[in-house]
N, C-alpha and C positions, 0 to 999 in steps of 0.2 A: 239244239235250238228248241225253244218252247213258245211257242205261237198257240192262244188262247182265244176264239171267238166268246166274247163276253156280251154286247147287247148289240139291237138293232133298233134304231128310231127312226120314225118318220119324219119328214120333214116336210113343208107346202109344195115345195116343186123342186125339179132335180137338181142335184147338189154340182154338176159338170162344171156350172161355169159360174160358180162362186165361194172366194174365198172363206175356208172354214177357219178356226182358231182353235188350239190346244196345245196348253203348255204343260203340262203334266198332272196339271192339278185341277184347272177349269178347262171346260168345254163349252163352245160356243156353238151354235146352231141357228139357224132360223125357223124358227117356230112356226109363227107364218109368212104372211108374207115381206110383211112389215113391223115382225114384234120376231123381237132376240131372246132366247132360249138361252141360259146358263145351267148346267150340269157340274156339280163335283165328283172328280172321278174317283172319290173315296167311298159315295155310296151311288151307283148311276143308276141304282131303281129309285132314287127318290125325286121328287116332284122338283121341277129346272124355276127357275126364278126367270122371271117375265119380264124382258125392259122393253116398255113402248115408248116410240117416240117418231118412225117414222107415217110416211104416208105412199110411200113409194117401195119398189122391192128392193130389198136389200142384194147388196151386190157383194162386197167387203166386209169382213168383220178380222178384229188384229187383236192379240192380247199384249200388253207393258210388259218391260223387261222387270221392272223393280217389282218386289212383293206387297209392299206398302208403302204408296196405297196402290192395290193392284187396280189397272185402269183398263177399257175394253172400248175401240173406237169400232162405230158402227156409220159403212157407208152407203150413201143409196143417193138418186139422182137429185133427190131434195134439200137432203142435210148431209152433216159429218158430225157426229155426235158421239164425244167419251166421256164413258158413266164411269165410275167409283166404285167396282166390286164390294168393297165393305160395307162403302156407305148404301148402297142399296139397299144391300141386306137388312143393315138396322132400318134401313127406310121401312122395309117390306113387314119386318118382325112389329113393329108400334104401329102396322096399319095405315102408315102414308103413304104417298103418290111416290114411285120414283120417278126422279127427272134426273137427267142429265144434262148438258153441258155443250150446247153446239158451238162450234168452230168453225164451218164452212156452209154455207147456202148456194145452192143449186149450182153448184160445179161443172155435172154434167155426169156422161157414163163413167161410172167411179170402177176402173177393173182390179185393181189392189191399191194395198194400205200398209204402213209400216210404222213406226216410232224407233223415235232415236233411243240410244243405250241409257240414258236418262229420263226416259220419258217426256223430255222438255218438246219436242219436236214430232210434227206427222208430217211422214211423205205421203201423197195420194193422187195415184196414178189414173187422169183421165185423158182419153183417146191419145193421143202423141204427146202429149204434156205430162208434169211431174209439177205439182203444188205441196208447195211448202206453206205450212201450218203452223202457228204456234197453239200449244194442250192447253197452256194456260188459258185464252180467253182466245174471242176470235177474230183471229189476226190473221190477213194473209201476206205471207212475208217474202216469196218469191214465186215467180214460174218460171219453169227450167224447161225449154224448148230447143230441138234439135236435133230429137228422132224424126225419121219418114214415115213409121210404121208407129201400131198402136203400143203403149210401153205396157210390158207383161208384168212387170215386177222391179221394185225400187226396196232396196235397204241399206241400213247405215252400218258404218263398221263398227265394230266393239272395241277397236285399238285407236281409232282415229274418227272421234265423235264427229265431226264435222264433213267426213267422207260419208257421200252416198255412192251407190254403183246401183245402175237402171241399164236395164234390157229392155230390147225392144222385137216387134216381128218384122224390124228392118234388119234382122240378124248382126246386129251393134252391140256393145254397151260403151257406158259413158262413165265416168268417173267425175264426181262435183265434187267441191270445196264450197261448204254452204259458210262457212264462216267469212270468207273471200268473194262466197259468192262468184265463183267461176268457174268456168272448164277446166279441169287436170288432165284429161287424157280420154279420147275416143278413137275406138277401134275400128279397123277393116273389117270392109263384113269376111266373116270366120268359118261362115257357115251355109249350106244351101237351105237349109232350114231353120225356121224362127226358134229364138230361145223362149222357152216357157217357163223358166224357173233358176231361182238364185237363195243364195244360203252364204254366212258368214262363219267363219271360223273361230271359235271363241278362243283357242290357245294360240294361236297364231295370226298373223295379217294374210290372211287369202280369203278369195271366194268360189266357191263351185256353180257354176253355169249349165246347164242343163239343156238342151235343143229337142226340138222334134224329132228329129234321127238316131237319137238313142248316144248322142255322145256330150261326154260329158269334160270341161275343162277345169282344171286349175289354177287361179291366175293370182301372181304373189302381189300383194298391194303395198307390198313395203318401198318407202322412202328410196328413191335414190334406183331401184331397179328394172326400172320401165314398163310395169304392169304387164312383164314375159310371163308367158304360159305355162307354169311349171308341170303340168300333168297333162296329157289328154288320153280317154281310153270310150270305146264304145260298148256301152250294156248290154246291145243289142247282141255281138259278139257275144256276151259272156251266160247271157239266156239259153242262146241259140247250143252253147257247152254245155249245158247243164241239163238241156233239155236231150240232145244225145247221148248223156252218160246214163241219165234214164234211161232210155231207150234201147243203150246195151244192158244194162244190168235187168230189166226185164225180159230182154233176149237171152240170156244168159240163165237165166231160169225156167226160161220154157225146156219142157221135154218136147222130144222126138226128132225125126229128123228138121232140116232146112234145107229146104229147096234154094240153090244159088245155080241161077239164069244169066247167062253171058248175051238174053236178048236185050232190045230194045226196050223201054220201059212200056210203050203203050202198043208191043208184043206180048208181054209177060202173062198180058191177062185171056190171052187166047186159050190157055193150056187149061185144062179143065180139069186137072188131076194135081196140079199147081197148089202147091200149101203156101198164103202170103205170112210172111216173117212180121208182118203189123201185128201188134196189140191189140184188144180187140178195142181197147176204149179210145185207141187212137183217131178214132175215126169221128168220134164226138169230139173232139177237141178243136178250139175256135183261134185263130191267128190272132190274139191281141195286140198286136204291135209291141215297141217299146219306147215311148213317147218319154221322155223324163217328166213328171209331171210335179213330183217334189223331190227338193233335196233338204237334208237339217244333218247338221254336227252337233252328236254329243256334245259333252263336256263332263271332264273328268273331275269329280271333288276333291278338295283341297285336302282334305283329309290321307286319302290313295296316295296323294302325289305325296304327303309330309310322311308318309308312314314309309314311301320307298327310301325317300332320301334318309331317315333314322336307320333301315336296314344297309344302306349303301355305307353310312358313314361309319358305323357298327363294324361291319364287316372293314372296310379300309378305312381307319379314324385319319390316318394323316391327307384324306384327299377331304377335300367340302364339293361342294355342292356345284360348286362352279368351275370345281375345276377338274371332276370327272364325266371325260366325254360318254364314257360306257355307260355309266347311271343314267345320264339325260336322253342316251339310246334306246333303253330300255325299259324308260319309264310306261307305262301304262297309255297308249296311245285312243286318241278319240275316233269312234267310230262317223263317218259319210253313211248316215240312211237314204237311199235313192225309193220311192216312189215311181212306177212307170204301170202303166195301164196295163201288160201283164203280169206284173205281181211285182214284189218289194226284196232289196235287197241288202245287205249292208257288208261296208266295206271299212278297212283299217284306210282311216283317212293318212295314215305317213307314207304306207308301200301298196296302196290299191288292190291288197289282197281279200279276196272276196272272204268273209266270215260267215257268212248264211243267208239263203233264198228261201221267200215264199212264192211258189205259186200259186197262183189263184183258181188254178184248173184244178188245183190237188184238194182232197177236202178239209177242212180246220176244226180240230175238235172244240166241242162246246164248252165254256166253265162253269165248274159244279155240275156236272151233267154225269149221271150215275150211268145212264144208259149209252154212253158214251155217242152220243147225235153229233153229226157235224154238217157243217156247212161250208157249200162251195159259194165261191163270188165271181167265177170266170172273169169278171174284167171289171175295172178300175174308171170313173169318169173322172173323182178328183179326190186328194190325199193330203193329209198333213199330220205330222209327228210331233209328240211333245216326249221328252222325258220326265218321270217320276223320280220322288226322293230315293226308290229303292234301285235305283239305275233299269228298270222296266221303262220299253218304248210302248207308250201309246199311239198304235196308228189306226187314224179314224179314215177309211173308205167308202167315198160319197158313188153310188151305182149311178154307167153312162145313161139309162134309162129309166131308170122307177127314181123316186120319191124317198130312199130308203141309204141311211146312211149305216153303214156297219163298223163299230167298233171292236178293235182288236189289241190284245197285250201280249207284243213279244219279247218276251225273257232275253234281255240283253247278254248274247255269247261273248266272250271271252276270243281276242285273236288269237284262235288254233290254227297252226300251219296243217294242211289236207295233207300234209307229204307222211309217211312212213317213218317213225322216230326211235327204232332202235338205237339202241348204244353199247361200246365196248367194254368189256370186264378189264382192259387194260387202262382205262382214262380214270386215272385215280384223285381229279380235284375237286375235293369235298367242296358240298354248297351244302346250307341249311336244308336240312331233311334228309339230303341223302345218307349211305354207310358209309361205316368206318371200314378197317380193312379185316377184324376182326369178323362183321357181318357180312362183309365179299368172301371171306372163308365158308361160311355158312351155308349161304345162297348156293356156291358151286359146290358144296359137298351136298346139299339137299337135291341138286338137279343131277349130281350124276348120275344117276340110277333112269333120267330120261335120253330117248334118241337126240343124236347131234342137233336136228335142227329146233324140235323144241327145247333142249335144253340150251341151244344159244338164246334163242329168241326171249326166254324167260330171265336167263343174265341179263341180257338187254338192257330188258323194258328198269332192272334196279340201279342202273350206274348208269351216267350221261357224257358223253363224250366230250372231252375238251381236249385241245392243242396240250398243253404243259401238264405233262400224266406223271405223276407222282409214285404212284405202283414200278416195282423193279419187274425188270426182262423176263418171262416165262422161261422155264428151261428147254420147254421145244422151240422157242421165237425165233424167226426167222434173222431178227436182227443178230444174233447171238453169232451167226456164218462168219468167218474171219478168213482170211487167205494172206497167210506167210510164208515166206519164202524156204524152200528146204535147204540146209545146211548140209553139203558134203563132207562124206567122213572122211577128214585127216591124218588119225589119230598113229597109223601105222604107215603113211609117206612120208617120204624125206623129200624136201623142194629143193629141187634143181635151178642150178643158177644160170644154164644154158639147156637152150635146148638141142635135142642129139640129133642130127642134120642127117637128112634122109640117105638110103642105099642111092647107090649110082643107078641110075637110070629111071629111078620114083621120079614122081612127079609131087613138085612141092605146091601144098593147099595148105594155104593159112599158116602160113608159116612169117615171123620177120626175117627181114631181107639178112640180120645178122646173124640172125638165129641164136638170139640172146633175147632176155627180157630188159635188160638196163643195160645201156652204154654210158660207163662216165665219160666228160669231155676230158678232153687234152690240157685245155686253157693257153692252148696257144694263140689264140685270137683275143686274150683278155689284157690287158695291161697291167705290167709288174706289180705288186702291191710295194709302195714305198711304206706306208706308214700304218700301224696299229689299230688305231683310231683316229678319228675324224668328228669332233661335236657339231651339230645342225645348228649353225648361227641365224639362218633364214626359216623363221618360223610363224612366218607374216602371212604364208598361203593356207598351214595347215588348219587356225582357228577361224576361218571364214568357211572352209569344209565343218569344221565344227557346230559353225553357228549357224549355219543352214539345215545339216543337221535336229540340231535342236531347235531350230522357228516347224520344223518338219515335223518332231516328235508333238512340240507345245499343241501346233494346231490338231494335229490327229487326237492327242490327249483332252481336248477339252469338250463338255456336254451340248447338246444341241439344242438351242434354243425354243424350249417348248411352247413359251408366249412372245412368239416372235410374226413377224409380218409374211406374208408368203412370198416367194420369191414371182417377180411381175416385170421385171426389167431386162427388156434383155440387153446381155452384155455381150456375146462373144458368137459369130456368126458364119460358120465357111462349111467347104464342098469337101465332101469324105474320100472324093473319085475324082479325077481329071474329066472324065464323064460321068452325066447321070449315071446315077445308079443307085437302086432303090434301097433302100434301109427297114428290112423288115423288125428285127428287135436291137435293146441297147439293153444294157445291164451296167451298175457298176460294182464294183468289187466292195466288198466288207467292212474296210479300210477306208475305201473311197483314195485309192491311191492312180486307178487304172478306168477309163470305161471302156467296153467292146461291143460293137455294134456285127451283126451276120448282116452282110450284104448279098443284094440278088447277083453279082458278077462271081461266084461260089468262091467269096472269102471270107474271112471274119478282122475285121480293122478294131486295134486296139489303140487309144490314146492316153497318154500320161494325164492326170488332174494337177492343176488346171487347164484346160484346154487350149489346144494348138493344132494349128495343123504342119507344124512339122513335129518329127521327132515321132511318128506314128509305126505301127509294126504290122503289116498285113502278115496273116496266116492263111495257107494256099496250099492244096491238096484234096480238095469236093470235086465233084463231078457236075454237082448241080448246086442250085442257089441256097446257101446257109440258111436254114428258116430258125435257131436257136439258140442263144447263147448262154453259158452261164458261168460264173467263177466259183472255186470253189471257197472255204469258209477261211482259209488262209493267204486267200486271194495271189494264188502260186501258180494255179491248172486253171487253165480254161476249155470248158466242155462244150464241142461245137456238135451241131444237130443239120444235116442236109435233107436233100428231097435225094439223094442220091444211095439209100438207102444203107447209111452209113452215119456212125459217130468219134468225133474225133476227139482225145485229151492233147491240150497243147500244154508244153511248160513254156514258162515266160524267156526268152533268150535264144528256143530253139527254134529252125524252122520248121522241123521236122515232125508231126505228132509221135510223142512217143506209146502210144495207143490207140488202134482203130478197133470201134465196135462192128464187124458184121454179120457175127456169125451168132444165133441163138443161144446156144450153148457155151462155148467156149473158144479162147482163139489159142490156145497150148497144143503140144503135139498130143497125140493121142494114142498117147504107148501103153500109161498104167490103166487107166480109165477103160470100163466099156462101154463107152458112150457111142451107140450105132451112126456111122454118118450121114444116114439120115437124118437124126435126131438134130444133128449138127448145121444144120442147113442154112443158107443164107438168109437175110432177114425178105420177108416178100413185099414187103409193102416199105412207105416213106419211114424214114424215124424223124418225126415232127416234131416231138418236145424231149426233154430231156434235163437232166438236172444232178447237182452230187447233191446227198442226203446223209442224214445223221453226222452230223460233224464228219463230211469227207469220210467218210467209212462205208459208205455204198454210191451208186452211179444208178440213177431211176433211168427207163426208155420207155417212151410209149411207142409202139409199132403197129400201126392198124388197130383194132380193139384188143392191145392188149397191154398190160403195163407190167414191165420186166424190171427186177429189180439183181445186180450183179454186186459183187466182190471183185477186189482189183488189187493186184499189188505194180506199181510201177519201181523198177531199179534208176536208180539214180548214177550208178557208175558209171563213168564214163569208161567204152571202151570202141578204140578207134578202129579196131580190126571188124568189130560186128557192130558198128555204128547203123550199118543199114538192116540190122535186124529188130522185130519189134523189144522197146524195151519195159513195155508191161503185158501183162497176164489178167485175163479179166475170166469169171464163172459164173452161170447162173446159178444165183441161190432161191428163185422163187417168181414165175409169173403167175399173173390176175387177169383174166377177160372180164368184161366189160358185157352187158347186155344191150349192146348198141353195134351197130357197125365199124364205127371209130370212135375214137380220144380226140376229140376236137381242144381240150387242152389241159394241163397236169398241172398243180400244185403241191408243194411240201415246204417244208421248215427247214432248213440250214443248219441256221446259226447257235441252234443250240438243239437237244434233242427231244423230238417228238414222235410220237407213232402216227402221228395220223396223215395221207394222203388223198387229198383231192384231184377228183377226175370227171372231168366234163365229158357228155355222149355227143352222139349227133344225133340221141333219141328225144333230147332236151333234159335229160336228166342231169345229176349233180351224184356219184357214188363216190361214197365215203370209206375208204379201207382203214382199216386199224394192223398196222404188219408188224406189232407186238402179236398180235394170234391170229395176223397173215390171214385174215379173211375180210371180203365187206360188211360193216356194219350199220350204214345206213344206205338209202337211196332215195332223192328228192328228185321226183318228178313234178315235169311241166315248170321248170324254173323261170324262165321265159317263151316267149312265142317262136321263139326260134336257138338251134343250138349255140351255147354258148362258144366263143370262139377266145374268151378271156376270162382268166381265174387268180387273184390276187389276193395271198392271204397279209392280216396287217401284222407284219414280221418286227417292226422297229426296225431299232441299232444298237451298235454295242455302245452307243455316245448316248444315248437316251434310256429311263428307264419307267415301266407302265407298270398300271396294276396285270393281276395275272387274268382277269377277265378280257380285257383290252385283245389279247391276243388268240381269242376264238372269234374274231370279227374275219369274213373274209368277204372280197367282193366280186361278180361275175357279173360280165357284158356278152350282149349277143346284137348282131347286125340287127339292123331296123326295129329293137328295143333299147330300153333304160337301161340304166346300172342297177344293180339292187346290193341292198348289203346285209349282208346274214351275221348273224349268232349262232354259232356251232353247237354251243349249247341245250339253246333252246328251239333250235332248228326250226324257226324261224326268220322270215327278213324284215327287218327293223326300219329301214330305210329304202326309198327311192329316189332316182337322182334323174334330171331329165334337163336337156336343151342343149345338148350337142347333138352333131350330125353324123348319123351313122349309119348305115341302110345296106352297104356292100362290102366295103373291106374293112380286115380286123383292126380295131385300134385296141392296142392295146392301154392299160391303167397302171396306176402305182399311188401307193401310201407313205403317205410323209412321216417320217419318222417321229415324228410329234403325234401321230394319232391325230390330226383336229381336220387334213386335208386330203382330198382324194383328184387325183390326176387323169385327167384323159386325152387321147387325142381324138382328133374330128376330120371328118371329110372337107366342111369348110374352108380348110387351110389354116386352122387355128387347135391352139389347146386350150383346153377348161379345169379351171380349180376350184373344186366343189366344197363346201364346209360339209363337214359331216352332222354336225348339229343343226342344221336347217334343213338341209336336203334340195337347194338351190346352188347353183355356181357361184362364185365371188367375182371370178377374174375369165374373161375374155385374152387369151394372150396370142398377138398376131407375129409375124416376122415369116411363115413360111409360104412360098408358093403351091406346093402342091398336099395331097394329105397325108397329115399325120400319124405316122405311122406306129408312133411309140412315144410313151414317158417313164421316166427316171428322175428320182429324187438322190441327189447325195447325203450320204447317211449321216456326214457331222457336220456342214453347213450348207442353210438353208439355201438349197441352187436346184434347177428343176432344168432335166435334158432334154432334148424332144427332138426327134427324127421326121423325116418325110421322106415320099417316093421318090423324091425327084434329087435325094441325094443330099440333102442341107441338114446340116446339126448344128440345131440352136441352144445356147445355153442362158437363162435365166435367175436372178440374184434378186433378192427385195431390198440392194441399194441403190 
């Protein structure tokens, strides 16, 4: 961040409570009290060009959107006057008068000023009222009344010229249709305090709202979607964070002891020998509040945005432009500048993530200043942002009490994620700039000569992590574990055709009642064979097996409709339980041939697709309520996960699991092995999630804070004498703790193979392992305000096919926050997604095999289908009673599943 105090000018009287202007190029002032000061910010020591014209104080001053001719309305209780920037100029340079051009006589208290995206139009805001103006000559063409309060601020949209949107301090805004000339939409009051400020989004149809209380909204203006809220977050909050990370890290650098007092706070200061853990300068420092006082959206040049799409198309030629959802993901986002009376800060207007804070308490170095001076501003009266051609934000701050306005140029930062961005020496997919595998040879032969932890840390920082890793298996990699069956040696037995039936008086175990392995029948219960042969005349039943068959193969066979409608209909609607009962997750199988939902009555219910409710196969053997389900990648095993600190492998047809996980270690006898039993111990805590991984070649568990990863071999014999003995064998080959408490939830890749796993804390963080070298390689703290409770990576299908970026996208939800959606990559979040309801239980999410849609369920009793290219929901979709508990997409047609508490599976089709 580079924040630059550059000049200070005076002005007639204090700037608090009158609009400034500055768009990155001019600056506007009040000179004195009734004559306008022009400044170019290309040289601002030189001499400001003078426009007089009123006779009263100016209260508003606004610059045009267009460059030419650039125009500059100035307002005061007498007039409303827009001068001609250029022509002034030539006025001023040949020694004439300038004049300008009134449009409004004595209006009244004039508190803000705006022009439309054309400059054809001025809105101009007096006491409860909104005046419409026409630039050209003076005409007045409407008043817009129907605030209570006095209007703070009126502006037009840049996507829909004829839209104004006006706040008021009745805590409203209103929404006008000036070409209609009518009301479009006004709002409940939103807020216990008055909005002070608004801003238009120039890439987008939204506007940011700004209040006295330091919070701030997003509200979508687009057509058709009811001027919902798409964002809200308080500054006030995120000050308040920033000012305690201070606050440790200057603690953290103090020497000596700290004094930590288990008294009362207004005990503490009795002790006389008592060292307080305050800074010393903390005691100088003044509450400035957090008042929103301005808000402005960048705006990205055209240039940026053409240079990504040439690199996008470059890199993947057969996709364009519109039809890579990744590219438009990851394009180059506009920053939200907030203004607030303790200092300035700026935010990635897609995901609200803070990019950089100034304080006002802290001091600002001076420009061109050898002796490095600087200057504090401790607080804010009134503020307004322009940008520059070199994407530098000019922000001018008018002081609550003097006369003295200060200009400032902050170096517009780049969205850096604050989190931690190491990367694995195993994610081998090249992107421009990075190595080849020639120079990953290189790199770890240069670093081996350092210790483990910096010689990871320095791999790292040269290779970046991605899901689809291209680099082959390490030779110590943990994946590399296999577990086969041992073969006994034959080689010198001769097999017996009976077996040789015990001494007289033994006692027979395990033995057949014949004591033989094969009895042929007699065939005396079979009827004689008369005849040789017999040709099948009746063959009328077997091609309708056939052709169901093949309607079976055709529909599984075919690709899934990438530009297709989302599924919104629902079609098919029944109870999973004779009684409630609650539906914690649903999955479907690979294929999309099975779905399996873990219910809270400790069973796992599977249904054939399409859905019925007959024909269903419960699996029973938990002790407590199934919190997991998952199929494996040939859609054969199903992996069930309880609170009963147990995991179970089911095959489809048995009732029996033929595998229970409980034991850490191992579940085999323990004859060759010295594996101590203690080591072997039962598991201590829930197994909450769980998963098979790498193409069915490992079984993930997470168990308290730790995430276990086994080998497993299951026998398929059947054999009726040891039917009730387990018939698979599972090993650890490697666990991972967590720096949190617990795994609130687990993520991996299936369906094809990848190294990398995600693991959600309860500490709010996001740790990234790489178990090609079985260690963590990154860690993203603070992902949201509270532990993630849902982790969805965008997996596809085998009916669908993406680019290979597409598939570093994943997404996490936490109770009583948004969605956000991350780039693995660039370990950042690209997106936020907001206006479901979710505050206590988990709902969980899922991604449409298309890439374009993202699913969730809601306390409501509805589910929401969000675009991922907007970052707003599309679809409202109702049918359940209680909340939803889960969603499911089917992998080759477009149909979305969704569970509830109360026991209901509804399924969803877009016909």
């Amino acid at each position: 961040m580079d924040i630059q105090y550059v000049h200070s000018q005076r002005v007639a009287f204090t700037p608090a409570h009158v609009q400034l202007a500055c768009d990155g190029l001019y600056l506007a002032l009040p000179l004195t009290r009734s004559t306008v000061g022009i400044w170019s910010l290309q040289d601002i020591s030189c001499k400001p060009l003078e426009l007089v014209g009123h006779s009263k104080i100016l209260r508003a001053l606004a610059l045009g959107n267009l460059s030419v001719p650039k125009q500059l309305v100035s307002a005061a209780e007498d007039y409303v006057i827009i001068w001609n920037l250029q022509q002034a100029r030539r006025q001023f340079e040949k020694g004439e008068k300038i004049k300008g051009r009134v449009i409004g006589t004595t209006l009244g208290c004039v508190q803000y000023c705006s022009l439309s995206p054309n400059d054809s139009l001025v809105a101009v805001c007096v006491d409860i009222d909104i005046v419409i103006l026409q630039a050209a000559r003076e005409n007045k063409i409407a008043v817009l009344e129907g605030h209570n309060g006095t209007v703070t601020a009126a502006e037009f949209c840049p996507h829909y010229t004829s839209t104004l949107v006006s706040i008021s301090d009745d805590r409203t805004f209103k929404v006008w249709n000036l070409e209609d000339l009518t009301l479009v939409y006004q709002s409940p009051i939103l807020t216990p305090s008055p909005f002070l400020s608004v801003a238009m989004n120039i890439h987008e149809p939204r506007v940011a709202i700004g209040a006295a209380d330091g919070v701030i909204r997003v509200i979508d203006l687009t057509d058709g979607n009811g001027f919902r809220c798409l964002h809200q977050f308080d500054v006030g909050k995120v000050i308040a964070k920033e000012k305690d990370a201070k606050f440790m890290e200057q603690n953290e650098t103090k020497k000596g002891p700290v004094t930590i007092s288990s008294r009362p706070t207004w005990k503490q200061g009795d002790r006389n020998n008592s060292v307080s853990d305050v800074p010393d300068n903390i005691d100088d420092s003044v509450e400035a509040g957090s008042s929103v006082l301005c808000l402005y959206y960048t705006y990205v040049h055209e240039e940026t945005l053409a240079r990504q799409a040439t690199t996008v198309s470059r890199d993947l030629p057969f996709l364009s432009n519109k039809t890579d959802v990744v590219g438009d993901l990851l394009k180059t986002s506009p920053m939200l500048m907030v203004g607030t009376t303790a200092g300035m800060l700026e935010f990635n207007a897609r995901t609200l993530d803070m990019a950089g804070y100034v304080d006002f308490q802290d001091p600002v170095s001076c420009k061109d200043n050898l002796n490095a001076d600087t200057k504090t501003l401790n607080a804010a009266g009134t503020i307004i942002f322009g940008q520059s051609a070199d994407n530098k934000i000019w922000c001018i701050v008018g002081s609550p009490f003097q006369n003295v306005v200060h200009i400032l140029k902050w170096g517009k930062s780049e969205s850096k994620s604050r989190n931690q961005t190491p990367v694995s020496r195993s994610s081998g997919n090249q992107t421009p700039g990075s190595q080849s595998s020639s120079d990953l040879t290189d790199i770890e032969d240069r670093f081996s000569a350092m210790d483990p932890s910096s010689r990871a840390e320095s791999i790292q920082k040269q290779i970046e992590i991605t899901v689809l890793s291209k680099s082959a298996l390490l030779d110590d990699s943990p994946l590399r574990a296999d577990m086969t069956p041992k073969t006994k040696d034959t080689k010198d037995k001769v097999p017996r055709d009976f077996v040789t039936p015990p001494k007289k008086g033994a006692i027979l175990d395990k033995q057949p009642v014949t004591f033989k392995t094969k009895i042929k029948s007699s065939g005396y219960t079979a009827a004689p064979r008369m005849t040789m042969f017999t040709p099948s005349t009746n063959i009328s039943a077997k091609p309708k097996i056939l052709a169901k068959s093949s309607t079976r193969q055709t529909q599984s066979a075919r690709e899934y409709p990438v530009r297709g409608n989302p599924p919104v209909n629902l079609s098919t609607k029944f109870d999973v339980a004779e009684r409630p009962t609650a539906v914690n997750t649903i999955t479907v199988s690979d294929g999309g041939q099975n779905l399996a939902c873990a219910l809270a009555n400790k069973s796992a219910l599977v249904f054939s697709v399409p859905l019925s409710n007959k024909g269903s196969t419960a699996y029973t053997g938990h002790n407590h309520i199934v919190t997991c389900v998952d199929w494996s990648h040939t859609g054969s095993r199903l992996l069930t996960c309880s609170d009963d600190k147990t995991a179970c492998v089911w095959i489809k047809g048995q009732s029996d699991p033929v595998m229970t996980f409980d034991r850490m270690v191992k579940n085999t006898a323990n004859t060759e092995s010295k594996i101590n039993k203690k080591d072997n111990k039962a598991y201590s805590k829930e197994v909450h999630f769980g998963q098979f991984y790498f193409m069915d070649k490992f079984i993930l568990l997470c168990v308290g804070n730790q995430l276990l990863m086994y080998k497993y071999y299951i026998d398929t014999n059947k054999n009726d004498i040891q039917r009730y003995l387990a018939q698979g064998k599972y090993k650890l080959v490697q666990e991972w703790g967590v720096e949190s408490q617990q795994v609130t939830s687990m993520s991996a890749i299936n369906s094809f193979l990848s190294y990398i796993v995600l693991c959600a804390c309860s500490n709010k963080s996001i740790e990234v392992f790489d178990l090609n070298t079985g260690q963590m390689v990154r860690k993203m703290t603070d992902v949201h305000s509270r532990p993630v409770h849902a982790l969805c990576q965008n997996e596809g299908s085998q009916f669908v096919s993406h680019p290979s970026s597409a598939y570093d996208l994943f997404a996490s939800a936490a109770a009583g926050d948004c969605i956000k959606l991350w780039d693995l990559r660039t370990n950042r979040c690209v997106r936020r997604y907001e206006g479901h309801l979710n505050r206590v239980h988990p709902c969980g999410l899922s991604f449409s095999p298309c890439g374009r849609f993202i699913a969730t369920g809601s306390e409501d009793k509805c589910s929401y289908i969000f675009d991922m290219r907007s970052g707003t929901f599309l679809h409202k979709l109702q049918g359940h009673t209680d909340v939803v508990s889960d969603v499911a997409f089917h992998p080759s047609t477009p149909q979305l599943y969704t569970c509830s508490l109360d026991g209901k599976l509804n399924q969803y089709t877009n016909r």
